[in-house]
N, C-alpha and C positions, 0 to 999 in steps of 0.2 A: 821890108817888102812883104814878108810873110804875116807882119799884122795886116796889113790893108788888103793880104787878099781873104783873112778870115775873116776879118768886118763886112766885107762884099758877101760872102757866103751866106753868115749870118740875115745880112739885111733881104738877100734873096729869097732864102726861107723863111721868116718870118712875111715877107710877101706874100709869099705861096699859102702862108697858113691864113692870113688875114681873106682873102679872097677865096679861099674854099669855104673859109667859117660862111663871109658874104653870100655864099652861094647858097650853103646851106639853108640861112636863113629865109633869104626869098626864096625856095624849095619849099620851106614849110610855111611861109605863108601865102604862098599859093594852093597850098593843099589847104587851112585852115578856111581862106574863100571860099572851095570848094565845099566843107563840110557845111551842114543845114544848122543855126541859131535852136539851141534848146530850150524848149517850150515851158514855161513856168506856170505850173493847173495851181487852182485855187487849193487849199487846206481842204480836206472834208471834217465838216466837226456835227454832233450834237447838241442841238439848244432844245431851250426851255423857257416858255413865258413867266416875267414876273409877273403875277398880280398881287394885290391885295387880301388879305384873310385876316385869321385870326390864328393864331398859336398857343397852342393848352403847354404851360412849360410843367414839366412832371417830375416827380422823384420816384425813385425804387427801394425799397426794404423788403425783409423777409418779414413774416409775419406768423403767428402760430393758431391755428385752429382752435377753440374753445366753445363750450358752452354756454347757452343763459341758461341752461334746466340744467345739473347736475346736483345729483341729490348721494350722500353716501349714506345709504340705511346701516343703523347701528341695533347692536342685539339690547333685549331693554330686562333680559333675566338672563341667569346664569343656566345651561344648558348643554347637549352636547347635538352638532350639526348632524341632524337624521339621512336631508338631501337636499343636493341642488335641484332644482328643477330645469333651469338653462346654461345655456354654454354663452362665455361673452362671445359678442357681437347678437343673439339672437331679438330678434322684435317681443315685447311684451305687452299688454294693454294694461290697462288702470284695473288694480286687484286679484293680477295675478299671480299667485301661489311661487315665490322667488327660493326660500330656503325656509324647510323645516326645521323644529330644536327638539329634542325632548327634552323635558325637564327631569335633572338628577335631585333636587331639591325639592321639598313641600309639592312632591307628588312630580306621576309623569303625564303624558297626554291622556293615557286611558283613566290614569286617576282623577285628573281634572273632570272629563266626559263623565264619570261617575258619580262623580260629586254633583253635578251640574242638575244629572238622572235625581238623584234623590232630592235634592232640591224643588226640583219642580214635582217631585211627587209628593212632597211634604206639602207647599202651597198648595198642589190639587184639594187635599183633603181640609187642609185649612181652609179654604176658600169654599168644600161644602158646610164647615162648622159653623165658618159667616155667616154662610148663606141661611141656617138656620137659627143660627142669634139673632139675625135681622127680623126675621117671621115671629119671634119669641120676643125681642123687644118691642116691634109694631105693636103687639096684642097686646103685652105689659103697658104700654103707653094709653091706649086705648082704653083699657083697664082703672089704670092710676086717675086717666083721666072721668071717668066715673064714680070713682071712691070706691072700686070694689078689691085695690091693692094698695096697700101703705107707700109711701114716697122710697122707704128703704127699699122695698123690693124691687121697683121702679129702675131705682140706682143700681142694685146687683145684678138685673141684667144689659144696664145701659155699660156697667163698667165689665162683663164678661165681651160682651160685643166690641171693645175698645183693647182688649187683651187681645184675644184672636187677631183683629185686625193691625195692632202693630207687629204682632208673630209673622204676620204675614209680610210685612213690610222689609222687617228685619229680612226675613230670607230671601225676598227679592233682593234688597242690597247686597246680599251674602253671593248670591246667586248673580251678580253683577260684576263682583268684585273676580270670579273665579272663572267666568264669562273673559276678563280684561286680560287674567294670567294665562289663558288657553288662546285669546286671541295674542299674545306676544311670543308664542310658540311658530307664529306663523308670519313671517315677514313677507309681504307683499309691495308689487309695487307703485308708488304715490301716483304714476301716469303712464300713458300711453310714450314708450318710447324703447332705448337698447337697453342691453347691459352690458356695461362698460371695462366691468372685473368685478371677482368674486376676490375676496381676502382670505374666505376659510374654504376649505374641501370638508367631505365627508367624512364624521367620526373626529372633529376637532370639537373642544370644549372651548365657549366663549364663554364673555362676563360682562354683565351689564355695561353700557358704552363702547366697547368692541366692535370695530365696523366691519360688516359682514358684507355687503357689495355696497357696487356702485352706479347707478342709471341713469341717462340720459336723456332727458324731454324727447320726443321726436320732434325731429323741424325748426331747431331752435339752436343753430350754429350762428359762430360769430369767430370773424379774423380780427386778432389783436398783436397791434403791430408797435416796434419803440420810435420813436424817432429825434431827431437833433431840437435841442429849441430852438434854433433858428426855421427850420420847416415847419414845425408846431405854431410857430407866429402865423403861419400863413394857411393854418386851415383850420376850420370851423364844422360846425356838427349838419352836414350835407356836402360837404367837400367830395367829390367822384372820389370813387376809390376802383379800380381794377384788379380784379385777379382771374386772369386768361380772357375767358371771353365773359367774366360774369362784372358786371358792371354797378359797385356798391354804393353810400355815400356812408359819409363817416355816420356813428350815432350816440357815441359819446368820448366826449373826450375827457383823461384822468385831470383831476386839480393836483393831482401829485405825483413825483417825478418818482423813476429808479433809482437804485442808488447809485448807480454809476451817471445820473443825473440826466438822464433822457427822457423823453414825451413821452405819452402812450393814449393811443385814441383806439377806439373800437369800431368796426361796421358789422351788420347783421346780414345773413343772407336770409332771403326770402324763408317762408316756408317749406320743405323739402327742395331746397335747390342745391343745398352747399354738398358736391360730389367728393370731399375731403375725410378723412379719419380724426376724430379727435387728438388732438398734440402735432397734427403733421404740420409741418415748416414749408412753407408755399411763395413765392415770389408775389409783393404785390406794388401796385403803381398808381403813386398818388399825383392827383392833376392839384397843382400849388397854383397857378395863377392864369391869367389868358393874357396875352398880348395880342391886343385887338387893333387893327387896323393896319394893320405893319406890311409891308414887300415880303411875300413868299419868296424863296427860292431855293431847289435844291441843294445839300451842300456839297455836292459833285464840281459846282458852278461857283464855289466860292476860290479863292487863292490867298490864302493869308499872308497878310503883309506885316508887322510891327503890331502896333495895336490895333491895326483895323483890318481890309481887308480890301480886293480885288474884284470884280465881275469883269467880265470879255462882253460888251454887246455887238450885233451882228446891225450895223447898219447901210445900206446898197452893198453889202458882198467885203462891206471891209469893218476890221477889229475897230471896234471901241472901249479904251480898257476905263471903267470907271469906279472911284473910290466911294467905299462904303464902310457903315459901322453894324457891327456884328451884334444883335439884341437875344438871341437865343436860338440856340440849338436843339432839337428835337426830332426824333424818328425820321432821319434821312433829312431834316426841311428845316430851312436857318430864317431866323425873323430879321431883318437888317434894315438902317436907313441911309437914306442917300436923297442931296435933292437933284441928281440928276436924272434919277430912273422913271421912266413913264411906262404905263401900264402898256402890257402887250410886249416889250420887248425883249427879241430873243438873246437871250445869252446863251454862253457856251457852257459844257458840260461835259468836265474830265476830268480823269486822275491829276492831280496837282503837278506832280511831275512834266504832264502835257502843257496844262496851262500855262507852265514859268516859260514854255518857245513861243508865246504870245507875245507880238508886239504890236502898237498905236500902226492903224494903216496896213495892216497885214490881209490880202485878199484870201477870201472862205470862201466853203461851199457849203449850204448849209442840204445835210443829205438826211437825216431822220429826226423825231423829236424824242427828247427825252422820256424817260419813262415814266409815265403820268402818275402811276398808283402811290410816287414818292411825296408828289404831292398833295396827296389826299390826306 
């Protein structure tokens, strides 16, 4: 008897439970009627038209500033350095007075100068002695030629006149040669341009061959860059060359590699253009090829997939995701083909992360355009 009145109990309350659950439920779904349907607003995203272009694909190396004018003047006699006349970096013109010597050997500047003095004071007087052998030979000739002087005598003043005048010769040459030793006292320089370094200071003793500075053409810079030979295949002597805003073309390139086996082309800058220091190391950016005719599109707008790659286009307000292949990458702007894409249309433009919550049929709102300048 006492089981069957706890089975009764049991089944009563489990009654009780089932019917207030009941209750409950239509309680809340009555309240759920009452609440208002949440509203689903379109995605707001950024697009960007593809069109058509062209894409310059580039490389970057460092490059080193160098000359086509550098000259290192060398001392051409033994001497001791009197003075510099400039400090490097200063501007010089063609013949300007770069570093004196005096000579410790076979005389010093003042003994050359001296030498030079009597020299030319010795030809002075020669050249009156000519002058009067000449007046004394005419008349002898003159003479001879009327029979009123023998042939020998004739001869004795034609061979005084021939003395003298190689005396004279001689001292020119003499007087030439000591002219050449006094001008190597004086090292000048071969053009209008810097100077780049001196090697000796004041009061140093050099020796013929001894380079005493160094000077620079003016205007006459050139960036010399290595590169792989694989990118050396791909450019030729007008190839664009970039470095910042100065815009080069190659102007020659080496027939022979470094030794660690790399390219080397050269480009010139204009005449006074290049704003660099000799030796300085500069970034520069070579355009290797164009790819012409190709879909623009920023790579904001791209989603890579495997080996190819993704766009989102925007057509009546809903996603269109379509496949493409990725031809090059370049400053923000990807070259790609697809035969789906037609000109004019927008796709999306996002961090990748956003794009992979893109799906086929997904309703947008299309609210600003892309940044145009990425295009450019």
């Amino acid at each position: 008897m006492k089981r069957v009145i706890k089975i009764i109990v049991f089944l009563v309350i489990a009654a009780l439970v089932v019917m207030g659950g009941r209750k409950l439920v239509l309680k809340r779904r009555a309240e759920l009627r009452k609440e208002k349907a949440v509203v689903h607003y379109p995605l707001p995203v950024r697009v960007a038209k593809v069109e058509r272009g062209t894409l310059y694909r580039t490389a970057r190396y460092l490059g080193k500033i160098d000359s086509n004018g550098v000259m290192t003047l060398k001392a051409r006699l033994s001497g001791q350095v009197v003075k510099r006349f400039f400090r490097e970096g200063d501007r010089v013109k063609k013949g300007d007075l770069l570093v004196g010597l005096g000579r410790k050997k076979n005389g010093t500047v003042r003994d050359l100068k001296a030498q030079l003095s009597v020299l030319k004071a010795k030809i002075a007087a020669l050249e009156i002695q000519r002058k009067n052998l000449a007046e004394i030979f005419k008349r002898d000739t003159l003479l001879y030629k009327n029979g009123a002087i023998s042939k020998e005598a004739w001869q004795l003043s034609q061979n005084k006149l021939a003395v003298v005048t190689g005396q004279i010769d001689a001292l020119r040459q003499e007087m030439a040669q000591v002219g050449t030793k006094l001008s190597y006292t004086r090292i000048v320089s071969p053009y209008d341009g810097v100077i780049a370094q001196y090697f000796v200071n004041a009061g140093d003793v050099v020796f013929p061959g001894q380079p005493v500075c160094k000077v620079i053409r003016q205007g006459s810079f050139k960036v010399k860059v290595d590169v792989t030979p694989e990118d050396l295949s791909r450019i030729a002597v007008g190839t664009p060359v970039f470095v910042k805003e100065n815009r080069l073309r190659v102007s020659r390139i080496y027939p022979a590699t470094t030794p660690s086996s790399l390219g080397i082309f050269e480009a010139d800058f204009p005449a006074g253009t290049c704003p660099y220091r000799l030796g300085e190391i500069i970034p520069v950016k070579i355009q290797l090829e164009a790819l012409r005719d190709a879909w623009l599109v920023p790579v904001d707008a791209l989603l890579h997939a495997g080996d190819g790659a993704l766009v989102f286009g925007v057509m009546e307000g809903k996603i269109v995701p379509i496949q493409v292949k990725i031809l090059a990458l370049e400053g923000g702007r990807a070259a790609i083909a697809s035969q789906e894409l037609k000109a004019g249309t927008p796709l999306v433009c996002a961090h990748e992360s956003r794009l992979m919550t893109l799906h086929k049929g997904q309703s947008v709102k299309i609210v600003g355009t892309y940044v145009r300048e990425v295009l450019r």
